[in-house]
C-alpha positions as a Markdown table, in Angstrom:
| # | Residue | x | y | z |
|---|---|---|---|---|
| 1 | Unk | -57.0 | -29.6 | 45.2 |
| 2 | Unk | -55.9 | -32.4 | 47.2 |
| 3 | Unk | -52.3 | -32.6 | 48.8 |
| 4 | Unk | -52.0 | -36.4 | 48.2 |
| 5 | Unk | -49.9 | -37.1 | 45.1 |
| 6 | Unk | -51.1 | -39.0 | 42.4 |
| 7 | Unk | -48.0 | -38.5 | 40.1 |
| 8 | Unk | -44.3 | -38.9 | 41.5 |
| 9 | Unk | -41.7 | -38.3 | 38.6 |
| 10 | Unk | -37.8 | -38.9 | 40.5 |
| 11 | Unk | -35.1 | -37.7 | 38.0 |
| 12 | Unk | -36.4 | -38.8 | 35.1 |
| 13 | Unk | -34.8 | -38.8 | 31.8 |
| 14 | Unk | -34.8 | -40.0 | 27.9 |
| 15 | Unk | -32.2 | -40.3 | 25.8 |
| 16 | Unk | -32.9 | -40.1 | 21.8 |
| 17 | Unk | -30.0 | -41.9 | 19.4 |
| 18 | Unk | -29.6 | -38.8 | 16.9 |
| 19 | Unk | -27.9 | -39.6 | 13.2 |
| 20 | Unk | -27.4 | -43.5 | 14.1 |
| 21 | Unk | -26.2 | -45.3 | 11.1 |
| 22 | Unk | -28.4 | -47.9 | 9.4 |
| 23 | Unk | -27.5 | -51.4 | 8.4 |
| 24 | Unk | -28.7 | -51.1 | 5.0 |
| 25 | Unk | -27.2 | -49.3 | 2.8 |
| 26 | Unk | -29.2 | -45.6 | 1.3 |
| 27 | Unk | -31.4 | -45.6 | -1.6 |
| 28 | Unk | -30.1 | -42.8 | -4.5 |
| 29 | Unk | -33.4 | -40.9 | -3.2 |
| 30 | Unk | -31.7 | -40.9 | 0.4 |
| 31 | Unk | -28.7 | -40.2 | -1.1 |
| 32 | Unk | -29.6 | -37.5 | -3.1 |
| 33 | Unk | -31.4 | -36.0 | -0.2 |
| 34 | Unk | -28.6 | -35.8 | 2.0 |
| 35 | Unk | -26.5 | -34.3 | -1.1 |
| 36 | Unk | -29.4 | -31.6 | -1.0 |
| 37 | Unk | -29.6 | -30.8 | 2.5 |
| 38 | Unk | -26.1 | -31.1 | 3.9 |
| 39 | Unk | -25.2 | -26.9 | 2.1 |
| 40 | Unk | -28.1 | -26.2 | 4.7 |
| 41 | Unk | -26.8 | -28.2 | 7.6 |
| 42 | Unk | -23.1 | -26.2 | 7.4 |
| 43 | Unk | -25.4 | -23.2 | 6.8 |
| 44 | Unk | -27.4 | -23.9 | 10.3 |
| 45 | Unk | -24.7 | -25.4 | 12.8 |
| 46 | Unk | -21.5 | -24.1 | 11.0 |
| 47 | Unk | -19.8 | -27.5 | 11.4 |
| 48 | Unk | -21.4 | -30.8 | 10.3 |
| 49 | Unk | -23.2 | -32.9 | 13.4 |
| 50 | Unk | -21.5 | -35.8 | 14.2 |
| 51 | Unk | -22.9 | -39.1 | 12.6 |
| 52 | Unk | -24.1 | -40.2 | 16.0 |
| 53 | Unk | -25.3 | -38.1 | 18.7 |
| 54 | Unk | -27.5 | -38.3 | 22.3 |
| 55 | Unk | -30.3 | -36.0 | 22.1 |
| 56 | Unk | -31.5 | -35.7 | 26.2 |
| 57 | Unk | -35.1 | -35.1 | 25.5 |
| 58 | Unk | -35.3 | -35.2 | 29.2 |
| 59 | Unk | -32.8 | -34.7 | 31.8 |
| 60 | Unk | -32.9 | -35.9 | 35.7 |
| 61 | Unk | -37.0 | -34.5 | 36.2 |
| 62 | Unk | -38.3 | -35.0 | 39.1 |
| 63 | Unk | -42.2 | -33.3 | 40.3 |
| 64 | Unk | -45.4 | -34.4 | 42.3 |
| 65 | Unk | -48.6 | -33.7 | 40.7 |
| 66 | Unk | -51.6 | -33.6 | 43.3 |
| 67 | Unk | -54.8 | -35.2 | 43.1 |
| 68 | Unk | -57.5 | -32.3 | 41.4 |
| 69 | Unk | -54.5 | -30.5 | 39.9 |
| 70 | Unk | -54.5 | -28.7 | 36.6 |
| 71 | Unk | -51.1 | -28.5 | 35.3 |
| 72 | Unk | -50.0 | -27.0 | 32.1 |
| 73 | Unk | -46.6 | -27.6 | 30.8 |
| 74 | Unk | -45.1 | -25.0 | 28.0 |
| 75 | Unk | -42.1 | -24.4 | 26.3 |
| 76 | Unk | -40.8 | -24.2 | 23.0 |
| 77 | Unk | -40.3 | -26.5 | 20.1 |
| 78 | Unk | -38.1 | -29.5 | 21.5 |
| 79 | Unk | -38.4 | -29.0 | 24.9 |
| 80 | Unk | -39.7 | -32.6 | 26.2 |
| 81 | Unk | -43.1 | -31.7 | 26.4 |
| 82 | Unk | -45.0 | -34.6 | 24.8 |
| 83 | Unk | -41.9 | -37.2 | 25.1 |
| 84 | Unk | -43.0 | -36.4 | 29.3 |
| 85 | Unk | -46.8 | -37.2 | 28.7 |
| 86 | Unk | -45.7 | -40.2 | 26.4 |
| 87 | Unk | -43.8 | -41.4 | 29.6 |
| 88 | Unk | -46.6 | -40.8 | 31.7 |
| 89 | Unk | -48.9 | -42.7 | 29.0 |
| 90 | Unk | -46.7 | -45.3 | 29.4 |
| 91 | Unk | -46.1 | -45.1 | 25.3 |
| 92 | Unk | -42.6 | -44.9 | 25.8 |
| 93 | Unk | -40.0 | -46.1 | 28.5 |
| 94 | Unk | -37.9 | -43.5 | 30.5 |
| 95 | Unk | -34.1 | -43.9 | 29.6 |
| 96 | Unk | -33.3 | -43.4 | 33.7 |
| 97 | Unk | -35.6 | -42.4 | 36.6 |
| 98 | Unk | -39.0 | -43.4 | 37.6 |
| 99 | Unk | -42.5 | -42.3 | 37.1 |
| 100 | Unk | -45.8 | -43.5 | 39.5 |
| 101 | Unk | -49.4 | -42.6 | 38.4 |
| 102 | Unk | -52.0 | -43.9 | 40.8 |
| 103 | Unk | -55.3 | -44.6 | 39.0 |
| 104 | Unk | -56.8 | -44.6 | 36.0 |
| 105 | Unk | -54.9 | -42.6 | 32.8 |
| 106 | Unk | -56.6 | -41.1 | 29.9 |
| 107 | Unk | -54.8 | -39.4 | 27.0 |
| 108 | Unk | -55.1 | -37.8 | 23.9 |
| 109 | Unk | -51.5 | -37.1 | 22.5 |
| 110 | Unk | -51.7 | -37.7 | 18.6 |
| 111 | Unk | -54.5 | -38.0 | 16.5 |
| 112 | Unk | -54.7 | -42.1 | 16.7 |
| 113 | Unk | -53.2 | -42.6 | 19.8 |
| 114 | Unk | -55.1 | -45.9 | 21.2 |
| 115 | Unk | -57.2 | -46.6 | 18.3 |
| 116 | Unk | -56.9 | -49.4 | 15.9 |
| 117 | Unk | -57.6 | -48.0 | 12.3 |
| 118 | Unk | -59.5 | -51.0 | 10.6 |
| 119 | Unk | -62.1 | -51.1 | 13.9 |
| 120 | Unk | -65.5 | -48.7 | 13.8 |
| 121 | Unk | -65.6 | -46.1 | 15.9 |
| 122 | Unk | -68.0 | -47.8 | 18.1 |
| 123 | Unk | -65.7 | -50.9 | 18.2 |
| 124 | Unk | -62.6 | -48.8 | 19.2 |
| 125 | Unk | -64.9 | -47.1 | 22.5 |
| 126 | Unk | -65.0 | -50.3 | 23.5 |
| 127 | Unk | -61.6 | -51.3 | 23.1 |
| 128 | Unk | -60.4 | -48.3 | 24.8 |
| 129 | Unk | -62.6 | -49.0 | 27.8 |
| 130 | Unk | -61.1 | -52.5 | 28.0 |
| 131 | Unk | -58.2 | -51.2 | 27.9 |
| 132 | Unk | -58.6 | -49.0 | 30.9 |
| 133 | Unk | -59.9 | -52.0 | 32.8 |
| 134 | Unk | -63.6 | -51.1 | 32.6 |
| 135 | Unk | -66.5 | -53.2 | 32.4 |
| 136 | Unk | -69.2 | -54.1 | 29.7 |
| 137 | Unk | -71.1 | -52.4 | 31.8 |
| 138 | Unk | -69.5 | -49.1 | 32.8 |
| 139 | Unk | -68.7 | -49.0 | 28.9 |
| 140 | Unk | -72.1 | -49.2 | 28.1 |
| 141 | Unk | -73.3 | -46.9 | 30.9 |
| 142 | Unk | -70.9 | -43.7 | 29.2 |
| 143 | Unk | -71.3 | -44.9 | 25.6 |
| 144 | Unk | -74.3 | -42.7 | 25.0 |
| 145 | Unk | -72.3 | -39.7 | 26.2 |
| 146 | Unk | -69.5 | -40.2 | 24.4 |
| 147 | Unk | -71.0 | -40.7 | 21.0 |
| 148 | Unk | -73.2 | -37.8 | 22.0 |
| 149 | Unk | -70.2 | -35.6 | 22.7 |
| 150 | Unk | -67.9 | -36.6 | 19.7 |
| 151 | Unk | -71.3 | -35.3 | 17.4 |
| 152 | Unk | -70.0 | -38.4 | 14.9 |
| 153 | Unk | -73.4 | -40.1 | 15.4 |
| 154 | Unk | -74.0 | -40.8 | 11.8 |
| 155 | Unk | -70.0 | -42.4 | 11.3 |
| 156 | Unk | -70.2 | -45.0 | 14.4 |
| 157 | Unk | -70.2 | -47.7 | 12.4 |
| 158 | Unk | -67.2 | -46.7 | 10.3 |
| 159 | Unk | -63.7 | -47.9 | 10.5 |
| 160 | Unk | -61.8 | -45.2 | 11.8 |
| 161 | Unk | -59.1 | -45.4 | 9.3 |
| 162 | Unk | -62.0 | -43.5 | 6.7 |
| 163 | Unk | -62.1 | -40.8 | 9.4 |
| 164 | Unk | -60.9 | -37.1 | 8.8 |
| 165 | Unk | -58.4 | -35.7 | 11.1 |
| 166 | Unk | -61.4 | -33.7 | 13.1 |
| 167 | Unk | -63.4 | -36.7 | 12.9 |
| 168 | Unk | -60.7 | -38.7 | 14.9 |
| 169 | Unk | -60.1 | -36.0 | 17.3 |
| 170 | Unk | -63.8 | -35.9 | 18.5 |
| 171 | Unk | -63.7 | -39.5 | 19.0 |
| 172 | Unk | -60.8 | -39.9 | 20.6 |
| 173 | Unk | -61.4 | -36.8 | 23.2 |
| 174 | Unk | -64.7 | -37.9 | 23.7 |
| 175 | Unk | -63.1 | -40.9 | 25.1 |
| 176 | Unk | -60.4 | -39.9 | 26.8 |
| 177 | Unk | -62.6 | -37.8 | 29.2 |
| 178 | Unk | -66.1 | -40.0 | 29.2 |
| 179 | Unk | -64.1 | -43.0 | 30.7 |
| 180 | Unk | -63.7 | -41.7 | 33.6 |
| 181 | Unk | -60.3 | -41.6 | 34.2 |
| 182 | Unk | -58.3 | -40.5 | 37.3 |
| 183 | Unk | -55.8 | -38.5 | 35.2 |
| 184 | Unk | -56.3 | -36.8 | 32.1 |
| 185 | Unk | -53.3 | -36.0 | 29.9 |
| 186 | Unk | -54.1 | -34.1 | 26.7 |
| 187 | Unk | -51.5 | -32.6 | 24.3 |
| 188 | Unk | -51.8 | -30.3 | 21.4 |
| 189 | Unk | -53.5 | -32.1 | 19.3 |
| 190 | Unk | -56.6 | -29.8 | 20.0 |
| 191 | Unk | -55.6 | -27.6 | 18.1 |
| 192 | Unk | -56.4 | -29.7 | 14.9 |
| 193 | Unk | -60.3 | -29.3 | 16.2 |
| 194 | Unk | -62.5 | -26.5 | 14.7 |
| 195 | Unk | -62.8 | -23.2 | 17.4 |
| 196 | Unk | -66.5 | -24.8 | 18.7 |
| 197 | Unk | -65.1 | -28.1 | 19.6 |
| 198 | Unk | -61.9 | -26.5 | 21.2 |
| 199 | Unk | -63.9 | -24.7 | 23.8 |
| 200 | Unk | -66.2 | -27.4 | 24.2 |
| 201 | Unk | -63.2 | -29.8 | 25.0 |
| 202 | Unk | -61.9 | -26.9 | 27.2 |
| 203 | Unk | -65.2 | -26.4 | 28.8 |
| 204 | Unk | -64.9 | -30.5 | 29.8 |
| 205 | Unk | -61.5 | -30.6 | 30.8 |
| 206 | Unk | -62.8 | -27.7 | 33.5 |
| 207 | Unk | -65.4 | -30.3 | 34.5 |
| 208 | Unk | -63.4 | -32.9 | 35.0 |
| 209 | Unk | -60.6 | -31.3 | 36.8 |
| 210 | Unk | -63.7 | -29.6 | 38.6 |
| 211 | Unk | -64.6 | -33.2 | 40.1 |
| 212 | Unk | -60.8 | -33.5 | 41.9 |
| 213 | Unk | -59.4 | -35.8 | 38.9 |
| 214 | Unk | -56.2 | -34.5 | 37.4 |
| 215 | Unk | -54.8 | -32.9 | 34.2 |
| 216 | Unk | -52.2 | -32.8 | 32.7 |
| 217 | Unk | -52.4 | -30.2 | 29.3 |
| 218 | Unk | -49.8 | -29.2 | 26.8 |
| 219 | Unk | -50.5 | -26.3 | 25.2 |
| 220 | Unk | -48.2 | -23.2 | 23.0 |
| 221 | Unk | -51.5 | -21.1 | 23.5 |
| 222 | Unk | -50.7 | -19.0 | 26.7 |
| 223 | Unk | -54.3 | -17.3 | 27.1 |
| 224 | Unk | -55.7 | -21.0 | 27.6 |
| 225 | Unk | -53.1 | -22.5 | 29.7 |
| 226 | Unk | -53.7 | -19.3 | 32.3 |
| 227 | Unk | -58.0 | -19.9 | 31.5 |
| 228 | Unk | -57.7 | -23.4 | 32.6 |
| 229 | Unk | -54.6 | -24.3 | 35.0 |
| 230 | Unk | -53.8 | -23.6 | 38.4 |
| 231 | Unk | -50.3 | -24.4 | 37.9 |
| 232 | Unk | -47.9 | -24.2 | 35.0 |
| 233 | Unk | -44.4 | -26.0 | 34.6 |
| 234 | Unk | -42.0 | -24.4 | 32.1 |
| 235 | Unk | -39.9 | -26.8 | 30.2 |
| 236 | Unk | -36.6 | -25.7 | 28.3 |
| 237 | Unk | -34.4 | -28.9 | 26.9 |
| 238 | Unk | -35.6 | -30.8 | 28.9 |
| 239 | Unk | -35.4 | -29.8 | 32.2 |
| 240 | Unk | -37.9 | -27.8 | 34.7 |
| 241 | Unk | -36.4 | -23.9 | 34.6 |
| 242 | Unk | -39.8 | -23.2 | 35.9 |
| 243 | Unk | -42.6 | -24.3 | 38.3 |
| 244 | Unk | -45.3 | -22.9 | 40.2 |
| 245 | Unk | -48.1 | -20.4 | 39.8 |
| 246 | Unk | -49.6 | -20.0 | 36.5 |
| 247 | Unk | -48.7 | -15.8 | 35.7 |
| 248 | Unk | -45.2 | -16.3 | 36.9 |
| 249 | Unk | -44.1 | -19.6 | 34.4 |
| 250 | Unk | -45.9 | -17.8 | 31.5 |
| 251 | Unk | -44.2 | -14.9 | 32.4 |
| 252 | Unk | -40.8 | -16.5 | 32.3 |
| 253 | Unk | -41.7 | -18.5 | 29.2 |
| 254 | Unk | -42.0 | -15.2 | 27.5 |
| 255 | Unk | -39.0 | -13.4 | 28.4 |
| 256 | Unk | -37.3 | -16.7 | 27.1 |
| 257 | Unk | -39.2 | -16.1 | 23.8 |
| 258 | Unk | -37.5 | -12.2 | 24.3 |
| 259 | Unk | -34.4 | -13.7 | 24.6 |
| 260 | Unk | -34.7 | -16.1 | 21.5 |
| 261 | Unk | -35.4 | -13.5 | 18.9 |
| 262 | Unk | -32.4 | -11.5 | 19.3 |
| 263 | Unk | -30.4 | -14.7 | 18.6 |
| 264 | Unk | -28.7 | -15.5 | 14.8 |
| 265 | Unk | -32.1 | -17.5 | 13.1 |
| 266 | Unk | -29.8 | -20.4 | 12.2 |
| 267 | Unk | -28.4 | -20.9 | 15.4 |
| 268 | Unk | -31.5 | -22.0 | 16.9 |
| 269 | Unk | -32.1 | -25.1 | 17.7 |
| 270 | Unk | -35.5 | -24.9 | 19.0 |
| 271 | Unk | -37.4 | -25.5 | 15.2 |
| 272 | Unk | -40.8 | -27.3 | 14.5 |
| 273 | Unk | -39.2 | -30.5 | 15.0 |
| 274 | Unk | -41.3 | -31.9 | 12.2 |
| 275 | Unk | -39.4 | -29.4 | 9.9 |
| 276 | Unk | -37.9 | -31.2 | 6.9 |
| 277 | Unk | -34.9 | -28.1 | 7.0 |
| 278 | Unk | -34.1 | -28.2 | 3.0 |
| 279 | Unk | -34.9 | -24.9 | 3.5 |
| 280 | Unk | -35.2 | -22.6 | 6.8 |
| 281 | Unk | -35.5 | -19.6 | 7.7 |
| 282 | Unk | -32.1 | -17.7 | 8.3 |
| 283 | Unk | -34.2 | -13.7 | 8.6 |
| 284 | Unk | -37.2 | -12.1 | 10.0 |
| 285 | Unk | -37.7 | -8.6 | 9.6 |
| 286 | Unk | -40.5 | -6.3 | 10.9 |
| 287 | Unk | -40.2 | -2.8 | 9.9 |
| 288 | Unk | -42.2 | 0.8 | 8.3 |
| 289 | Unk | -42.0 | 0.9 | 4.8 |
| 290 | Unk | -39.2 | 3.7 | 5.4 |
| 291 | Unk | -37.1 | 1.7 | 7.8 |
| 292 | Unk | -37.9 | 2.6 | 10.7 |
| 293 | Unk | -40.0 | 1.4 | 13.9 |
| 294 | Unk | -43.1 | 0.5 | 12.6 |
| 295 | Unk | -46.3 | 3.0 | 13.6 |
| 296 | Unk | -50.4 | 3.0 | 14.3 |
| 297 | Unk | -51.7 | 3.5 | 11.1 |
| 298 | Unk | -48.7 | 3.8 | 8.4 |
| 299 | Unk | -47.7 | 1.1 | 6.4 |
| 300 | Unk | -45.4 | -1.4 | 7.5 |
| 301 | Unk | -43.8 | -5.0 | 5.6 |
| 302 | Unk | -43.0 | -8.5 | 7.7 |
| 303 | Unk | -39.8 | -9.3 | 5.6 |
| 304 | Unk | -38.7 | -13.3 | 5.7 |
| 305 | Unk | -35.5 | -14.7 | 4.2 |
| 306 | Unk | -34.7 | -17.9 | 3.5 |
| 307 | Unk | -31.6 | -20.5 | 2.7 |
| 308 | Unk | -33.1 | -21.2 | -0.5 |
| 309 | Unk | -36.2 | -22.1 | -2.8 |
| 310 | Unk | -38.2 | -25.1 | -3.1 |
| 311 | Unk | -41.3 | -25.6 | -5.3 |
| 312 | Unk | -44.8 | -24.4 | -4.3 |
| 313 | Unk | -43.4 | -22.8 | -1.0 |
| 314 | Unk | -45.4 | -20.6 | 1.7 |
| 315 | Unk | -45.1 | -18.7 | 4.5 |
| 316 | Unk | -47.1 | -18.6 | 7.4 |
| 317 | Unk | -46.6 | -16.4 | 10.4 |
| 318 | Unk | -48.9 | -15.4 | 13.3 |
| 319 | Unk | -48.7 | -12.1 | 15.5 |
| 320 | Unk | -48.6 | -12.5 | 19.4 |
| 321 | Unk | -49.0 | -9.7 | 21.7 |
| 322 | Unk | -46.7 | -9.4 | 24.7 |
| 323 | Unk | -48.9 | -11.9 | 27.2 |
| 324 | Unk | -48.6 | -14.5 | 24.1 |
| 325 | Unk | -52.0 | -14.2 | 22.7 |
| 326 | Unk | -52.0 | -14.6 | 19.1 |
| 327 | Unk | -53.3 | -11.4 | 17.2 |
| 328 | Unk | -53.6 | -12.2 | 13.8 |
| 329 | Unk | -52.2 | -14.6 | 11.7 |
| 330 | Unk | -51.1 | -14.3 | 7.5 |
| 331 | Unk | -50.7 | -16.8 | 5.0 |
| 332 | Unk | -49.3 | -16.6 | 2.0 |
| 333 | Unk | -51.3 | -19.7 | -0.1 |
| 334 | Unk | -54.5 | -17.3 | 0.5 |
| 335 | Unk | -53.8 | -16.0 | -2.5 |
| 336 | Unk | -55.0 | -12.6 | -3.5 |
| 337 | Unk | -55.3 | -10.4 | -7.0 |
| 338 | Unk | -53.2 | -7.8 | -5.1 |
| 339 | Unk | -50.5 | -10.7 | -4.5 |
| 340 | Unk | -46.8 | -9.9 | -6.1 |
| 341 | Unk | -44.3 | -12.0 | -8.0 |
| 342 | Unk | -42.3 | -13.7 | -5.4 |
| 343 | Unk | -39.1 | -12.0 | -4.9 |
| 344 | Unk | -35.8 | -13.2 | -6.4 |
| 345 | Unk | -33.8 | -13.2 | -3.5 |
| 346 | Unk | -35.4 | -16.0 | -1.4 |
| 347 | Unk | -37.8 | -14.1 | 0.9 |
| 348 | Unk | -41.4 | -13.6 | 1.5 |
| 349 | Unk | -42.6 | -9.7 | 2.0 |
| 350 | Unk | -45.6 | -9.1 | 3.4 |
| 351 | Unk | -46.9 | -5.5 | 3.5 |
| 352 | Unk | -49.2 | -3.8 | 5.2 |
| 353 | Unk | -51.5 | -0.7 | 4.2 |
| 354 | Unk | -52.4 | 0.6 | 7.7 |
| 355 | Unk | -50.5 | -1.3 | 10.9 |
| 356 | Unk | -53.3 | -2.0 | 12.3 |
| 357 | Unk | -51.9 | -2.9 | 16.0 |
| 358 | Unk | -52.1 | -0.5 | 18.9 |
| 359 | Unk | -48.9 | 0.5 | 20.1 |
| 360 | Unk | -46.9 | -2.5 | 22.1 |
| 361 | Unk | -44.5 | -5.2 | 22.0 |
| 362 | Unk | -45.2 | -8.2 | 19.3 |
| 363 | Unk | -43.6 | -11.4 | 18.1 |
| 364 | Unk | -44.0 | -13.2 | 15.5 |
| 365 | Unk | -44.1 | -17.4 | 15.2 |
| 366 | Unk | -43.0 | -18.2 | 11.5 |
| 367 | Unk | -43.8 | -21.6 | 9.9 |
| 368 | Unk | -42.2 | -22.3 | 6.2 |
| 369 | Unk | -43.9 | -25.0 | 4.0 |
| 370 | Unk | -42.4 | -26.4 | 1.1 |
| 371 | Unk | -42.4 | -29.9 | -0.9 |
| 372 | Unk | -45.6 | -31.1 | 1.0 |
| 373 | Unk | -43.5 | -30.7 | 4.0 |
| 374 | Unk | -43.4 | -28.3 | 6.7 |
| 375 | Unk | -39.8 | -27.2 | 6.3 |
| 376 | Unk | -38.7 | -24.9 | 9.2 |
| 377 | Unk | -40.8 | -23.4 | 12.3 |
| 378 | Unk | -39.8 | -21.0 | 14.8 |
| 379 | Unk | -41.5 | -19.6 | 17.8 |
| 380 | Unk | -40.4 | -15.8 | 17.9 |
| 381 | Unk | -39.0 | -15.6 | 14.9 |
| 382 | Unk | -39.1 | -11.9 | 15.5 |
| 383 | Unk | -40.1 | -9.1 | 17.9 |
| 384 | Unk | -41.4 | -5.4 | 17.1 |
| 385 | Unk | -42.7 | -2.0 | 19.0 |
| 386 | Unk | -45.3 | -0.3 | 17.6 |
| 387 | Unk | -45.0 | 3.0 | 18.4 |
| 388 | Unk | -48.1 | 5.4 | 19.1 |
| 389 | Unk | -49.7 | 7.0 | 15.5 |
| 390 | Unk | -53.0 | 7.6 | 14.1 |
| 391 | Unk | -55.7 | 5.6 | 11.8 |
| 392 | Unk | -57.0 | 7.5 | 9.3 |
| 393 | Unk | -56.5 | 10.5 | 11.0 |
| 394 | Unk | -58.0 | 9.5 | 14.3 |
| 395 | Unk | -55.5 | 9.5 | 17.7 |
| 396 | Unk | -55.2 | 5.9 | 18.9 |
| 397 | Unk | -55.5 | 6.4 | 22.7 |
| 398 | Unk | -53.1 | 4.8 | 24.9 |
| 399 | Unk | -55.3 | 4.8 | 27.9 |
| 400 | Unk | -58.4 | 2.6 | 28.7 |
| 401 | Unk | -57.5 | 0.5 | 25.8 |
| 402 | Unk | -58.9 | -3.1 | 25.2 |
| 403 | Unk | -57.3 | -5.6 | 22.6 |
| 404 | Unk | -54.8 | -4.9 | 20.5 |
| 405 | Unk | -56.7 | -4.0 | 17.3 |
| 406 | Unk | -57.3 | -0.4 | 16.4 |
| 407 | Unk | -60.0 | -0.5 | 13.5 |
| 408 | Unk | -60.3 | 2.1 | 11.0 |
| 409 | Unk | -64.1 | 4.0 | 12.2 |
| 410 | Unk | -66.8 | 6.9 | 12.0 |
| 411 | Unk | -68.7 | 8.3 | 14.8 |
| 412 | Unk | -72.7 | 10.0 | 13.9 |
| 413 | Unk | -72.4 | 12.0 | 17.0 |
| 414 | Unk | -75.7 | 13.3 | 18.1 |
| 415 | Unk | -77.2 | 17.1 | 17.1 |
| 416 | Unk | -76.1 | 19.1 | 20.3 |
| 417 | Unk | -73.3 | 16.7 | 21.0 |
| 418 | Unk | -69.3 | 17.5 | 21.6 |
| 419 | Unk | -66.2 | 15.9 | 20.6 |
| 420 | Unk | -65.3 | 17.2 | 24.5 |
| 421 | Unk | -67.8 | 16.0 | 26.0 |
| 422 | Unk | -66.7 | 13.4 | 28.5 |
């Protein structure tokens, strides 16, 4: 890593108008809408939010970013995140402050970011060169690597707006990082990718960072941010609560995650800002099947209460250990013969024969789907101990232990052999 900056961001910040009032006057759909969702609002915020409000997605930032660094920026839903990279994309202007980049910038922040939907995909590598300021001929020189990376060959001559979401991804990752660029900024929008072309953009985005260009990489999966930066900046409304080594901002991101659980559901007001909220989530329960601290082994039910009922809903949640590396993740549109009636109080139970987790600490991330729409979303939802217990019989050792999956076994031990045998 180099100390000469090639980002300088002086008290930046971006103000969002929240609830401003159209010239138009509402549709009955839009009015009906509102009608539906304000029992909800009350429910959530307790007194109704005021027609017009500032939202500060960020507030007075200010950071250098060195030449070769790897940086990964966390926090939870809302936090500024992406409305930072879109500043540094130059997508969207900063409300106050100032941010320079020196060099060439490549991003990948939604799927169609930079891409004109009625072009082929070969058409839109060349816009996006030209766009950079390359040359015919530097465009031509990485045009074989790109198309070779992206593994869309066969669709190059197919206007991207026919494209699947995967499709569009490989494309527009392939280049982002084949141009070239002095900075590259990538958000989540990996995540869309199957698990092959993950690592394999991972694997590039070590390569290029590896040649003293920078990144810049949002990311809610903490094992990858610590795999691939050198330094982590921890956003929270916002602002910059924390900034240096990589360990010690995930570290603090996860105690805030601590923190959040043990707070009233509907008070948060870090949801999946895409959520639609006609219905949210307002419980989350983790518990044995007698009531108690859930144990190695026994059975144990994930309980989730809602506001209300909407056709068709799910209920998605995913299982994190303490160091934020997802676990296991339940769904409940994988439907199953075993499945139950939904209940008639407005909550999803999901049990569990054998609690398969070795003893720990766990949260869970909840997502709530309803009316096409994601509805509500909430990063640690819930925490849980697992306390020490048995599977099937067998002690679950708490020493030496690797993962956080105990599965269900049989030794063949050989003739003369020992159970005590060390």
């Amino acid at each position: 890593m180099s100390s000469e900056p090639v980002i300088a961001i002086d008290g930046l910040s971006k103000r969002y108008r929240v609830g401003a009032a159209r010239d138009s006057y509402p549709t009955l759909r839009e009015a009906l809408m509102r009608a539906m969702t304000a029992p909800v609002s009350r429910l959530r915020r307790g007194v109704a939010r005021p027609r017009n409000s500032d939202l500060w997605a960020l507030k007075d930032l200010s950071m250098e970013i060195n030449r070769g660094d790897v940086v990964g920026f966390i926090g939870r839903n809302g936090a500024g995140k992406t409305t930072l990279l879109k500043i540094l994309s130059r997508i969207t202007d900063p409300t106050e402050g100032r941010a320079e980049i020196r060099g060439r910038v490549g991003s990948l922040l939604e799927v169609g970011t930079g891409f004109h939907p009625e072009l082929t995909g070969r058409e839109n590598i060349g816009l996006n060169g030209a766009i950079l300021g390359m040359s015919r001929t530097e465009i031509r020189r990485r045009f074989e690597a790109i198309v070779d990376f992206s593994e869309i060959s066969a669709f190059l001559d197919t206007p991207v707006k026919r494209y699947s979401t995967g499709m569009y991804v490989r494309l527009a990752f392939a280049v982002a990082a084949h141009l070239e660029p002095e900075v590259l900024i990538v958000d989540e929008v990996l995540a869309v990718g199957d698990a092959a072309f993950q690592q394999k953009c991972l694997n590039k985005m070590g390569e290029v960072a590896g040649e003293g260009r920078t990144v810049l990489f949002v990311s809610h999966n903490m094992s990858v941010v610590q795999a691939l930066c050198h330094r982590a900046v921890f956003l929270d409304h916002g602002r910059a609560v924390a900034d240096g080594s990589v360990d010690q901002v995930v570290g603090a991101y996860l105690r805030s995650l601590e923190r959040s659980a043990s707070q009233d559901l509907l008070e948060r007001e870090d949801r999946d800002p895409r959520g639609w909220e006609q219905v949210l989530l307002r419980e989350a329960d983790v518990m044995s099947l007698e009531g108690g601290v859930p144990v190695t082994g026994r059975p144990a039910q994930f309980v989730f209460r809602l506001t209300g009922w909407l056709p068709s809903l799910s209920c998605t949640f995913v299982i994190y250990d303490h160091l934020g590396l997802p676990v296991a993740t339940f769904d409940s549109r994988a439907g199953s013969t075993e499945d139950l009636p939904l209940s008639s109080d407005n909550a999803f139970v999901c049990e569990v024969e054998e609690l398969p987790l070795v003893p720990g600490q766990y949260r869970v991330d909840v997502t709530i789907r309803g009316a096409g729409q994601i509805q509500d979303g909430l990063e640690a939802a819930a925490r849980f101990q697992v306390e020490e217990g048995t599977m099937r019989g067998r002690p679950v050792p708490l020493e030496d232990v690797f993962g956080r999956v105990f599965f269900p076994h049989r030794w063949q031990l050989p003739a003369n052999g020992s159970r005590s045998a060390g």
